[in-house]
N, C-alpha and C positions, 0 to 999 in steps of 0.2 A: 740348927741352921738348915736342914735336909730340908726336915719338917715346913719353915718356914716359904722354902724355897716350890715345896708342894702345894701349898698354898697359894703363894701367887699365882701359881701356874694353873692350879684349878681356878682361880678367879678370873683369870685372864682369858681363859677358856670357855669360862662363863658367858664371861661380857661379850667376847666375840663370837657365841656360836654358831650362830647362825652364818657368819661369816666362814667362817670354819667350815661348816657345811655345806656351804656354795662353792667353795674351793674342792670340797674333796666330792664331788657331785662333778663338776666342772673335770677335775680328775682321773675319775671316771668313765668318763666319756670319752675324756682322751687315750686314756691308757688300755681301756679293755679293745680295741681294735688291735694294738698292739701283744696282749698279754701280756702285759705290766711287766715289759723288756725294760731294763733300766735306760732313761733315758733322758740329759741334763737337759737336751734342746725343749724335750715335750714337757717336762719343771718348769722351765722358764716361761711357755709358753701358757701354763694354768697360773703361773702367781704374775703372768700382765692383766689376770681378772681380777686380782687384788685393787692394782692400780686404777682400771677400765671403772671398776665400782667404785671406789676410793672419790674420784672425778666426778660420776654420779651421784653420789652420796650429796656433797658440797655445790653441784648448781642446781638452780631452779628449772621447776619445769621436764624434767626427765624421767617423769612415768610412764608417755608413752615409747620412749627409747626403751624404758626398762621391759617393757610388755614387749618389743618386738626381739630383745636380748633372751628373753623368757623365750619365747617362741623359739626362735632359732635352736636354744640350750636345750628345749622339750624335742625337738626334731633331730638334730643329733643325738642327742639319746635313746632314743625311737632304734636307728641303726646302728648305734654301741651297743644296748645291752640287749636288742630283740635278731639281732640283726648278727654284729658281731662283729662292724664292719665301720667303716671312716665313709663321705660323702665322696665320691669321684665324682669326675666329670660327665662319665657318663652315668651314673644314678643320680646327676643333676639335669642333664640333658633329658632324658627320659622322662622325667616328672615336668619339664618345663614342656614338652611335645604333648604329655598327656592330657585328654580332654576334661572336660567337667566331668562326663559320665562316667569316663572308667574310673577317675581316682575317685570314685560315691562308692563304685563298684567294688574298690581293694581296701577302700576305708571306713565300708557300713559295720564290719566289727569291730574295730578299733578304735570310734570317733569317741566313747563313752572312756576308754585308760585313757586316751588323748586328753581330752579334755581336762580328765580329773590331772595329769601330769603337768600340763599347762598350768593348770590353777595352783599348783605344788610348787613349781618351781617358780612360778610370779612371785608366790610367797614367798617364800625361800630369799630371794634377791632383793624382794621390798623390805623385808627384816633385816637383813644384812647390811645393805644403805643406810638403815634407818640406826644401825649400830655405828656405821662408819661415821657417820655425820658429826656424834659428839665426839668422835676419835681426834684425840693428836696426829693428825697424820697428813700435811699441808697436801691439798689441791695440785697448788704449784710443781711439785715435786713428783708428785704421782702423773703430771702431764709430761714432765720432762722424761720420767723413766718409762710409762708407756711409749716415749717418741724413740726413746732410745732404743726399747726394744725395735720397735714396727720399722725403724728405718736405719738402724745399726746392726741389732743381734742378727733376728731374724733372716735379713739379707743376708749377711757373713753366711749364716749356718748354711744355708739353701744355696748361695755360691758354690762351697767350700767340698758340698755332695754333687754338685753341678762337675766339677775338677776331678771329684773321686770315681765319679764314672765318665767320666772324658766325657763328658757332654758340650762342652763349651763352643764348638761350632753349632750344633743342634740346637743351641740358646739362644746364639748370635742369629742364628736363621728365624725359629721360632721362641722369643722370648717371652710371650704372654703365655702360652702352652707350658714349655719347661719350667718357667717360674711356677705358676700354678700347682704342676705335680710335687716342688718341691715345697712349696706352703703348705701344701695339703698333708702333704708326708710330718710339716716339723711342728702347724699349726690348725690342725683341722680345723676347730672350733672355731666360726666368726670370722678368722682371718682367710681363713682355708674356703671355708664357702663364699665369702666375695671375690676371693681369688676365683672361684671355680666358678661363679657366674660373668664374672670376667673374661673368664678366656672361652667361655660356651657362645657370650656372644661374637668375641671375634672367628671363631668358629664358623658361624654361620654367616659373619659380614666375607668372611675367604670362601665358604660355600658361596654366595651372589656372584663374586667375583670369578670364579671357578664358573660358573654357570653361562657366564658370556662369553668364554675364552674357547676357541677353535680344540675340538678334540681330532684323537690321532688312535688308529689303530695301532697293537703294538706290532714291531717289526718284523715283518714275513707272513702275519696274518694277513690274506686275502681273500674276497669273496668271488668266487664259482658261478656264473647262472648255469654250468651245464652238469651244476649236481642236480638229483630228485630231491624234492623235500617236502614234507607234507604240508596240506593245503591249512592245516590249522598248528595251532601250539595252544597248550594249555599249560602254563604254570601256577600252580594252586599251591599259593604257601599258608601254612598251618600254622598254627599257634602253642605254645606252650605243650607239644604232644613229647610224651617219654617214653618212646617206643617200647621198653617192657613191659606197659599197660595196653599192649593193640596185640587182643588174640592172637593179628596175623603172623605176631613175633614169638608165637607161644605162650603166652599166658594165660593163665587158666579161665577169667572171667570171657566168654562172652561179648568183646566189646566190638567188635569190625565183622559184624558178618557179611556185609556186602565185601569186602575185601578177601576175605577168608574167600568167599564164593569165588572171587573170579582168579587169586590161587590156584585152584581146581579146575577151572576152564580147560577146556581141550580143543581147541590149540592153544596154548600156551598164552593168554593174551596181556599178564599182566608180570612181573618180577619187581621183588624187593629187595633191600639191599642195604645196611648196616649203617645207617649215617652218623653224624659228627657235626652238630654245628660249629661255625666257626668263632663264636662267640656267643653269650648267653644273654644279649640283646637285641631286642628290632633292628636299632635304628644298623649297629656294628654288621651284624649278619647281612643284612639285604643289601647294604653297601660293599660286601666284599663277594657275596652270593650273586648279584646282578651288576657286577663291574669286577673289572682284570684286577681288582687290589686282593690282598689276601692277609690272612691272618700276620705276617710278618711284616707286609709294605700294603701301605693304604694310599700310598700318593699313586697309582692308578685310577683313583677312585676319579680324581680329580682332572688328570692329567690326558689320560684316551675314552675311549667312548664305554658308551655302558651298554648292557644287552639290549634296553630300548633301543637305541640308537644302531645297534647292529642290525636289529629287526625292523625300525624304519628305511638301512640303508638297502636291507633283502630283500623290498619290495610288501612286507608285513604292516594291515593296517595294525597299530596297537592299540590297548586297551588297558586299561586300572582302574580295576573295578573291586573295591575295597568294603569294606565293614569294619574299617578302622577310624572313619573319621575322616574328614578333609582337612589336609593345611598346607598353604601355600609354598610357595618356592624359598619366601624368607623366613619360614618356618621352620623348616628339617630338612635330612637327606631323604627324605620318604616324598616329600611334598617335590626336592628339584625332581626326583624319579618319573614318580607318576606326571609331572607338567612334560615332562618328553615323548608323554604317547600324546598318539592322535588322540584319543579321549579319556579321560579321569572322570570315572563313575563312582560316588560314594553312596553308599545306603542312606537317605534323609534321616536327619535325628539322633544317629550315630552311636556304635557302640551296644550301649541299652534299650535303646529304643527299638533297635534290629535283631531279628537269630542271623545267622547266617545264609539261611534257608530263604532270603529275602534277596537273599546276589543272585539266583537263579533267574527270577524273571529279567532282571537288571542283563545280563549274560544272554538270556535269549533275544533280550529287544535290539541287542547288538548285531547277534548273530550271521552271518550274512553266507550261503553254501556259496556262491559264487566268487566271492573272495579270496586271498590270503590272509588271512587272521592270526594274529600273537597276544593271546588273555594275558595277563598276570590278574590273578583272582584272589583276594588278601582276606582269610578268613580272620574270625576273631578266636575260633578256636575253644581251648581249653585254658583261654587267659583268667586267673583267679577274679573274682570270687565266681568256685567250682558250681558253684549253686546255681547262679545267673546263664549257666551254660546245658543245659539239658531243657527236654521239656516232660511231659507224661507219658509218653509213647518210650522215651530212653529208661524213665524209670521204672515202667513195666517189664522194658528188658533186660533191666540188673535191678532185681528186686530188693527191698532190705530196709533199713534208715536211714539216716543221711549224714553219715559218717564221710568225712573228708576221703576216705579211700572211694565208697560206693558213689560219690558226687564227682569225683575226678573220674571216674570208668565213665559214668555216665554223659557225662561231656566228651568223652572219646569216644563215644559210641553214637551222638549226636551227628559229631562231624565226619563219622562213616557215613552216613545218611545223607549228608550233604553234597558229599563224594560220589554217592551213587548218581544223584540226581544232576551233576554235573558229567558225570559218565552218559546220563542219557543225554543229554546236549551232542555229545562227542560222536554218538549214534548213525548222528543226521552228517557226518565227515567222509565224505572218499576216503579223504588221506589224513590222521592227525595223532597226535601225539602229545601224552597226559603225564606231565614230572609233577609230582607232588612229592614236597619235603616240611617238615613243621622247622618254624624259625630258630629256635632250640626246644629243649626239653627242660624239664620241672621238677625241683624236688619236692615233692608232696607235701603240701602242708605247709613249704619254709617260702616256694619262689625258685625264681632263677635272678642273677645279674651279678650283683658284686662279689660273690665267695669267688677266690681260686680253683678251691674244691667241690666239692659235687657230683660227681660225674651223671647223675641225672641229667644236668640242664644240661649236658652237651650231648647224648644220646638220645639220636630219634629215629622218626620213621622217615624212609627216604625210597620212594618206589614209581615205576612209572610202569603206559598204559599204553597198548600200541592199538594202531586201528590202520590197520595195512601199512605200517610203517617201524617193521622189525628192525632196521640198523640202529634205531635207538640203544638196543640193548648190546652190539659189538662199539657203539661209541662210550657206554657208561660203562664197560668191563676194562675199556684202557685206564682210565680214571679211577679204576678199584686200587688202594695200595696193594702192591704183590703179596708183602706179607703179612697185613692183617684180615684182609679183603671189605676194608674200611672205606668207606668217601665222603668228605667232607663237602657239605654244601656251600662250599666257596670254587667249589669244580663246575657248577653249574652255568655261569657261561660260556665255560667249553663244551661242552655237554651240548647243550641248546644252540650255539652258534656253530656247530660242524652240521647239526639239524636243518641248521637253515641255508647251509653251501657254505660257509668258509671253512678254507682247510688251514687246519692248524700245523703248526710243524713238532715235530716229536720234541722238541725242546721245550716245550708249553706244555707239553702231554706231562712232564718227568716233572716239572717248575709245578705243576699242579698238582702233582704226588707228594710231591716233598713238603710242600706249604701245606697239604691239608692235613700233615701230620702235625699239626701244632694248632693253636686255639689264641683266640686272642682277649684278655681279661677289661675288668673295667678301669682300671686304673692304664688301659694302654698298652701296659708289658706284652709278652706271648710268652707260651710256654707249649710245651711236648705235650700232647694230647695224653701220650699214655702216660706223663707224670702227675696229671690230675687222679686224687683218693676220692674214693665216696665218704660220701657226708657224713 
């Protein structure tokens, strides 16, 4: 009877294998972001692909559905099993921002497993259809029970943790966001990514909207004409830089001599200083970096004015002047930023087409000594692929092969160079003052964005640059947490707008201590800076 029963079962297993294998592939995916925590909601939600195929299987015409189901399942697994990680909203937002070039740029070595995985898994699923079809397994039924799930289960469950963390006014306010997080949380796969292309674009339809609406200082800041302030600003944000790869942090290679250099300067002309990005992406960072929001509350972001807007009200002409690519206002929060200076300067071609070293003339044709001028100067940095970021001159000065460690110094030591040359700009200033901070930091080899952990991508380099205008460094030492002697580059419009005459009130000073002690992840959360592990 045992026997008997063994057999079926291997038969049965037979006949379905492939199916079998789609399921626990699908599985997979879901569970290793998790580490195969037991979980009935994320069951439920790999055997609706039973049903989802089932459906497939039985109507016509559904191999290009199955090709773009393939795809999707090849891209999710991409960040399950390389990655380690589920799709948030924002490692969905980030790739929909990003341009043609750069993603050639982070996917010329990968396009060849890509591929081959795409073709793997198309098979995989046309087998499996191709099993289902003679199956007893009515169409009808399997429509009824994926409805069930998609507009019964699934809802309940994602309510049910909506309640378990008191969320329910926060749903009721934003219910395409909170829903989203909770899909993504019970159904990554399929569900979870149209959910999370769904709430990315109301995102950006409440950025438009946000865009029109009257901004507000927040309460008690006010602007001074009968401070001094220097006749320039330059804010030079970096890229992808991990500050224990910049000699100037100690490190043993060679990578920042120009920095190292003016360290040693006599009179003191430049100091550095232990940063912390606020987040381990572009678009999150420059948003909480260049506006009152902070790792904890982003509705400032929205709500009062942002550093452009302090420095247009200062009397500062501005400027963005980028090697990131142009995109308009209904593109990102990068694209409303930069549309708030006086002029948005982009490198032609974008990205690849450009080094960095090409924002310089860009930078000079602006320049104007009889002015008040505010740069934000948007390097591309040390952005992966490490290789596309050096030239022959960097790799003369860290000699070797091209070993992912020697290709990463070498890109840091690049955008020293760039820095210098940017310093001579600053030369031709009475009065001005140089903050350079990279937008986060890098774990070598893996990335920055969706891990918790890492504590690479959240340490960098954060130093500034005086040119007869010392009080920079009594305005950046309030800002230091007292007891790490930490600062978080979401302090940076306090920093820059006491620069430019507003006085802040010591309750802003303490509100920006506190908040840069935490970080804010891509799934939204925050967390304690010093609770994040290395990788």
């Amino acid at each position: 009877m045992t026997n008997d029963h063994i057999k079926k079962a291997g038969r049965f297993i037979y006949k379905y294998k492939f199916t079998i294998l789609s399921l626990i592939y699908i599985g997979l995916i879901a569970f290793l972001p998790i580490r195969f925590a037991p979980s009935i909601p994320m069951a439920l939600h790999v055997l609706s692909f039973l049903f989802l195929l089932n459906i497939l299987a039985k109507t016509k015409y559904t191999l290009a559905f199955t090709l773009v189901l393939a795809y999707i399942h090849t891209f999710n697994a991409y960040f399950a099993f390389v990655l380690g990680t589920d799709i948030s909203l924002e490692v969905m937002a980030s790739i929909f921002e990003t341009h043609a070039a750069e993603a050639a740029s982070m996917l010329k070595k990968i396009w060849l497993p890509a591929i081959v995985a795409f073709a793997a898994t198309s098979a995989l699923l046309v087998f499996a259809e191709k099993e289902l079809k003679e199956a007893k397994f009515s169409r009808k039924y399997s429509i009824i029970a994926l409805l069930a799930y998609l507009l019964a289960i699934l809802p309940i469950i994602c309510y049910k943790r909506i309640k378990y963390e008191y969320q329910e006014e926060l749903f009721l306010e934003f219910p395409v966001r909170v829903g989203q997080d909770k899909v993504n949380m019970y159904a990554p796969v399929l569900y979870g990514n149209i959910a999370t292309i769904v709430a990315y674009r109301e995102e950006m339809n409440l950025l438009r909207e946000f865009a029109q609406a009257e901004k507000k200082l927040p309460e008690g800041i006010v602007y001074s004409d009968t401070i001094q302030v220097p006749q320039k600003i330059y804010l030079v944000i970096g890229e992808s830089a991990y500050r224990k790869h910049l000699s100037l942090y100690g490190y043993a290679v060679k990578t920042t001599p120009f920095l190292d250099s003016l360290s040693l300067a006599e009179p003191p002309v430049m100091r550095r200083y232990d940063g912390i990005a606020a987040a381990p992406f572009t678009r999150n960072v420059l948003r909480m970096a260049l506006s009152f929001a902070s790792p904890r509350d982003m509705k400032p972001f929205y709500e009062e004015k942002t550093l452009i807007n302090l420095a247009n009200d200062a009397g500062y002409d501005t400027y963005w002047i980028s090697n990131q690519g142009s995109s308009g206002i209904q593109d990102s929060y990068l694209g409303y930023l930069a549309a708030s200076t006086k002029e948005a300067i982009f490198t032609q071609g974008g990205y690849l087409a450009n080094d960095d070293f090409d924002l310089i003339p860009l930078l000079k044709g602006v320049h104007n000594g009889s002015r008040k001028q505010f740069f934000v100067i948007h390097l591309v940095g040390s952005h992966n692929d490490y290789s596309d970021r050096y030239d022959a001159e960097d790799a003369q000065a860290i000699p070797g092969d091209k070993s992912l460690k020697n290709e990463y110094d070498r890109s840091i030591h690049h955008t020293d160079r760039v820095l210098r040359e940017i310093y001579k700009v600053m030369q031709q200033d009475s009065t001005a003052v140089f903050l350079h901070f990279s937008d986060h930091g890098e774990i070598l080899g893996k990335g920055h964005g969706p891990w918790k952990n890492g504590v690479a991508q959240f340490d960098i380099p954060l130093l500034t640059i005086n040119r007869n205008a010392q009080q920079i460094n009594n305005v950046m030492t309030k800002y230091l947490d007292p007891k790490t002697k930490l600062i978080n580059n979401s302090s940076t419009i306090y920093v820059l707008a006491e620069m430019m005459g507003y006085i802040i009130p010591q309750k802003y000073v303490e509100q920006s201590i506190e908040d840069g002690r935490y970080v804010r992840h891509a799934d939204q959360s925050y967390s304690p800076y010093a609770d994040v592990k290395e990788d």
